[in-house]
C-alpha positions as semicolon CSV with decimal commas, in nm:
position;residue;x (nm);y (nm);z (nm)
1;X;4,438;-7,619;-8,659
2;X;4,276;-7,444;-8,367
3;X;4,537;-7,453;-7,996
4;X;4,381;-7,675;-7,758
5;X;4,330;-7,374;-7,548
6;X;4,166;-7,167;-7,772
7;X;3,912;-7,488;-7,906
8;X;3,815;-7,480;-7,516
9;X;3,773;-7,106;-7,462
10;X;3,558;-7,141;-7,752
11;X;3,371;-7,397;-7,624
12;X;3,376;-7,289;-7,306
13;X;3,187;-6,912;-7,393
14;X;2,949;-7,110;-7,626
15;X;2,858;-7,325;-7,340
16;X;2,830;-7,041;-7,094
17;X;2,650;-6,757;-7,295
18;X;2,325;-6,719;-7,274
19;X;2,079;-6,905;-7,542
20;X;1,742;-6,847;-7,670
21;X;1,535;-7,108;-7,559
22;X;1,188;-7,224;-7,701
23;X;0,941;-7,253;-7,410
24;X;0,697;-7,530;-7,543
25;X;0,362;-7,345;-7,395
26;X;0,298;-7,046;-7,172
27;X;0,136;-7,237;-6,918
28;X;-0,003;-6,904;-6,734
29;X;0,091;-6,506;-6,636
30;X;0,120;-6,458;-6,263
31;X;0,116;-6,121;-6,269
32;X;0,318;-5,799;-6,443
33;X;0,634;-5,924;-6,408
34;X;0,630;-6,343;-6,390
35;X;0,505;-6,594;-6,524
36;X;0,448;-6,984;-6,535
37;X;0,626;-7,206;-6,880
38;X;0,647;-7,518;-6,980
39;X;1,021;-7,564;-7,147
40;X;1,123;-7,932;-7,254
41;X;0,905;-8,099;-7,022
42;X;0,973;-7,871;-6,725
43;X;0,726;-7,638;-6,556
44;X;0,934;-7,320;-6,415
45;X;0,822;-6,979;-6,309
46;X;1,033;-6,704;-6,415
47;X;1,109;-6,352;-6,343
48;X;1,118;-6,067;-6,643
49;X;1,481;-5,948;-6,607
50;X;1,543;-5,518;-6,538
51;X;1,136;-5,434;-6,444
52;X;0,908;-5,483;-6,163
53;X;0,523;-5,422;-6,253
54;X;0,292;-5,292;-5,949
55;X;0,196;-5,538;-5,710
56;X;-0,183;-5,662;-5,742
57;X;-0,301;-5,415;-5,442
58;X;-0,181;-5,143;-5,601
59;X;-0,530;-5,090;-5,782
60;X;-0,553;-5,042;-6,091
61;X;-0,193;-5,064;-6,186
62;X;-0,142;-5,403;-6,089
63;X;-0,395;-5,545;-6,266
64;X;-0,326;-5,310;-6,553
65;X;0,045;-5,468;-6,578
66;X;-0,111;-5,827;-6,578
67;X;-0,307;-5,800;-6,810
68;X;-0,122;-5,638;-7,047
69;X;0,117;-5,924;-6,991
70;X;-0,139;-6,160;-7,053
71;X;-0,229;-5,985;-7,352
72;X;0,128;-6,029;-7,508
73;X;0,191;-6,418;-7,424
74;X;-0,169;-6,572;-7,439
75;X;-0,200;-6,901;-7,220
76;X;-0,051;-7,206;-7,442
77;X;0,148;-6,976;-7,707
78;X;0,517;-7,024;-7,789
79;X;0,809;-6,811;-7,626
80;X;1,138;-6,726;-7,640
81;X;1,300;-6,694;-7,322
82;X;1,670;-6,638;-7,237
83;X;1,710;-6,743;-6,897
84;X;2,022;-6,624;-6,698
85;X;2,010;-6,654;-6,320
86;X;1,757;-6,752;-6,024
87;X;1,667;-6,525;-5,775
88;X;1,615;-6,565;-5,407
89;X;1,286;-6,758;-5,462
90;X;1,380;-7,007;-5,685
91;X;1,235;-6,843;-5,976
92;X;1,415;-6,825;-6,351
93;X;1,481;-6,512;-6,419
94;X;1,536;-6,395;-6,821
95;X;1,399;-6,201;-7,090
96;X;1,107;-6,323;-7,250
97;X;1,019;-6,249;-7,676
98;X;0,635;-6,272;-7,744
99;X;0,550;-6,509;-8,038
100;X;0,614;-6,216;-8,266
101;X;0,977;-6,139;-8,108
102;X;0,921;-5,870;-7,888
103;X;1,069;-5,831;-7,595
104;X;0,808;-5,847;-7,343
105;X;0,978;-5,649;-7,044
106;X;1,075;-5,336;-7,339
107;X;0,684;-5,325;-7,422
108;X;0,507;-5,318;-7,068
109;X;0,787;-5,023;-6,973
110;X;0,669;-4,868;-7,289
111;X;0,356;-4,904;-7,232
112;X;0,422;-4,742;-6,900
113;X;0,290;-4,981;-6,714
114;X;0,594;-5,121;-6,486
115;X;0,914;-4,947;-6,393
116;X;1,264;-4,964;-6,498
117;X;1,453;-5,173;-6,177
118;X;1,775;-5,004;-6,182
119;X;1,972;-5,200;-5,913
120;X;1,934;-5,491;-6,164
121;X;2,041;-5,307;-6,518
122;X;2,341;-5,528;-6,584
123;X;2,224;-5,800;-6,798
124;X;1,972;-5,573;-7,017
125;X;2,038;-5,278;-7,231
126;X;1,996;-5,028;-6,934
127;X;1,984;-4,725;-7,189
128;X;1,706;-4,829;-7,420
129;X;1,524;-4,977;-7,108
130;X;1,564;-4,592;-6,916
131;X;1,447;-4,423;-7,221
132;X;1,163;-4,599;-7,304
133;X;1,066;-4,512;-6,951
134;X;1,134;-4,130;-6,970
135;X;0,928;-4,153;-7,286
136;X;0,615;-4,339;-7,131
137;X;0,702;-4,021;-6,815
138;X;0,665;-3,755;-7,031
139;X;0,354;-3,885;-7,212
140;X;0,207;-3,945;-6,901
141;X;0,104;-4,358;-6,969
142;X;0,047;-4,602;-6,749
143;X;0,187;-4,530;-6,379
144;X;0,238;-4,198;-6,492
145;X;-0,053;-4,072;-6,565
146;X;-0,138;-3,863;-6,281
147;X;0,175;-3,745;-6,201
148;X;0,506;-3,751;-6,377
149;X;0,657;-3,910;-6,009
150;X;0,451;-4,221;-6,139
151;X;0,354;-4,388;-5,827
152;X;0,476;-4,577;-5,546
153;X;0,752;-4,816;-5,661
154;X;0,701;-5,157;-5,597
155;X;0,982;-5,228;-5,456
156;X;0,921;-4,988;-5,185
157;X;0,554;-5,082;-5,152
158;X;0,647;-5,433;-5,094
159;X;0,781;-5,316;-4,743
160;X;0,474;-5,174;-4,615
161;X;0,388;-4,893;-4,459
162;X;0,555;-4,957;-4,114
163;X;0,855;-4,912;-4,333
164;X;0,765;-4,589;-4,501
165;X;0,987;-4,317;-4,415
166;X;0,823;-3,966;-4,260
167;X;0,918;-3,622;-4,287
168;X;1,064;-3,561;-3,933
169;X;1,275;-3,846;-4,023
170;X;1,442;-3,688;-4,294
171;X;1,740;-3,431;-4,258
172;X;1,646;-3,238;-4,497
173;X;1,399;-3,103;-4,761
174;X;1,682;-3,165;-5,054
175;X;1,667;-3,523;-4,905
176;X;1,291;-3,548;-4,933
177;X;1,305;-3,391;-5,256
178;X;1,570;-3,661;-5,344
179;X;1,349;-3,926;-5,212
180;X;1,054;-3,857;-5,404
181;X;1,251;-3,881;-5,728
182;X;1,322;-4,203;-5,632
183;X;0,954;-4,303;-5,568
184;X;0,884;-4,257;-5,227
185;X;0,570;-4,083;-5,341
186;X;0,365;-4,093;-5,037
187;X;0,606;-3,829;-4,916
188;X;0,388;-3,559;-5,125
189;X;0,094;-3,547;-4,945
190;X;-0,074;-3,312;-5,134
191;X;0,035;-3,420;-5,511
192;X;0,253;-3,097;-5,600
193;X;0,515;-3,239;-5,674
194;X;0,672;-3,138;-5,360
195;X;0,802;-3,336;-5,060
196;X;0,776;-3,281;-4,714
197;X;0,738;-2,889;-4,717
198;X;0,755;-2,884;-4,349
199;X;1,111;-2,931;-4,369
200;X;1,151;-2,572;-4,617
């Protein structure tokens, strides 16, 4: 017979891991990264987990990222989802299998069409995610097409352009060099792969 304590760690990781769920109908795609489901009665918007596709403005990507998205969870089809936290706005955030068991978040970054969101690796596998990427990078697909930099990340899109950094703010040209790595394209005016040269 099982110890009373081990019966309820048992329990207790069963109850806490995270489970597949079947969402009941893919009610609608948002955009690149989120999405709208229907899951035992409940209408939720969730979050892909470890990505973040182009916002909408940043033409074409954004729409690119959507509609691939749409493309692998049609309106109405059946999902799995394992949800395993909310964000700051409310919003489920998981991974999501098409209706043939794909993970939806693994395709798009294959596809090269969102990027790999590294401050949020823990609860995906981090190394297949970053590979996939480097793959889609070096084929040039997707956001990476015109330049293996890819372009602006969303993330730092999202803050605008009053927020954008500029070369005489920068110590150095390693710095700029550093920060264009990172995706502050807009740093390399002319698109040669080179950062604020006026710092040299």
């Amino acid at each position: 017979m099982i110890s009373s304590w081990k019966g309820c760690l048992i329990l207790g990781l069963i109850a806490f891991a995270p489970q597949p769920l079947m969402a009941s109908q893919v009610i609608r795609v948002i955009d690149g990264d989120s999405l709208i489901v229907k899951e035992n009665g409940f209408v939720r918007q969730m979050r892909l987990a470890c990505i973040d596709a182009p916002e909408i403005s940043q033409y074409p990507y954004g729409r690119l990222a959507t509609n691939a998205f749409r493309g692998l969870i049609p309106a109405d089809s059946n999902i799995q989802i394992t949800p395993f936290e909310r964000d700051k706005y409310g919003r489920t955030v998981g991974h999501v299998f098409t209706p043939g068991g794909i993970n939806a978040a693994e395709e798009l970054v294959r596809k090269g069409l969102v990027f790999v969101y590294a401050k949020y690796l823990s609860k995906c596998d981090g190394p297949k995610l970053l590979l996939l990427e480097s793959q889609a990078r070096d084929s040039r697909k997707g956001v990476w097409a015109k330049s293996k930099l890819g372009i602006t990340r969303p993330w730092i899109y999202r803050r605008g352009t009053k927020a954008r950094l500029r070369c005489r703010e920068i110590s150095s040209w390693g710095q700029a060099q550093i920060l264009l790595q990172e995706g502050h394209v807009y740093l390399d005016l002319n698109n040669d792969g080179e950062a604020c040269e006026s710092l040299r």
